[in-house]
N, C-alpha and C positions, 0 to 999 in steps of 0.2 A: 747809152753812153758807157753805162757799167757791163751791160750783160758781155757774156760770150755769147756771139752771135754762132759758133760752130754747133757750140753743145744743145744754144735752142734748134739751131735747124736740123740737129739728131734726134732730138727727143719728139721735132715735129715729126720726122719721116717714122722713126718708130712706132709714134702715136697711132698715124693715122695706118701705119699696115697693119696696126694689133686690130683696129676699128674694121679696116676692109676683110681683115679673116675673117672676123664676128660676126659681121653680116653675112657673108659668104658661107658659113657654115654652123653657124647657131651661136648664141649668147656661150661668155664662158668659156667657147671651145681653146683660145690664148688669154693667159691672167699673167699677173707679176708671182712673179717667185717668191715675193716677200711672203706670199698665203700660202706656201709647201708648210712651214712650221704649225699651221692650226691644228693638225693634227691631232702634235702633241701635245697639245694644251691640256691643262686640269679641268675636268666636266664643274660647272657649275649650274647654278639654277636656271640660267638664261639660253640653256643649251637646249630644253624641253621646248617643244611646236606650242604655238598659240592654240588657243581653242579652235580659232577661225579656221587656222589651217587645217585641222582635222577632216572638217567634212567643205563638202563640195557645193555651191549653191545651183539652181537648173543652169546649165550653161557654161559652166566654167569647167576647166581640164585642169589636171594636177596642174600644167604649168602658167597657164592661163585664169587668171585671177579676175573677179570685175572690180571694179575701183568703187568699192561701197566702204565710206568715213566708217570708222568706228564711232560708236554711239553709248556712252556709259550713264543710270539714270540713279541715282541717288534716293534711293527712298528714307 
């Protein structure tokens, strides 16, 4: 009753041809503009890779990760 019915059915058709590029041509390849500025951002501590990321476990590619929980054990 509130919505504009215009701006949703633009922001549907945008959606889904950002979604049909990515498929079509890799993750990533169309993003929002809003993420041009990270750039310039201030480096802080959150900016450094995980340990995990570091190495590779048998099977997995840089981009290709297996879904193994992090497990942290308190001695």
């Amino acid at each position: 009753m509130f919505e504009d019915r215009l701006k949703l059915d633009s922001l549907r058709r945008i959606t889904f041809a950002v979604d049909s590029i990515n498929r079509k041509f890799g993750k990533h390849t169309v993003y929002s503009g809003a993420t041009l500025c990270l750039k310039d951002k201030e480096p802080n501590d959150r900016d450094e890779a995980p340990p995990r990321r570091e190495t590779a476990l048998p099977g997995e590619t840089a981009r290709q990760r297996l879904g193994i929980p992090r497990l942290e054990i308190a001695c």
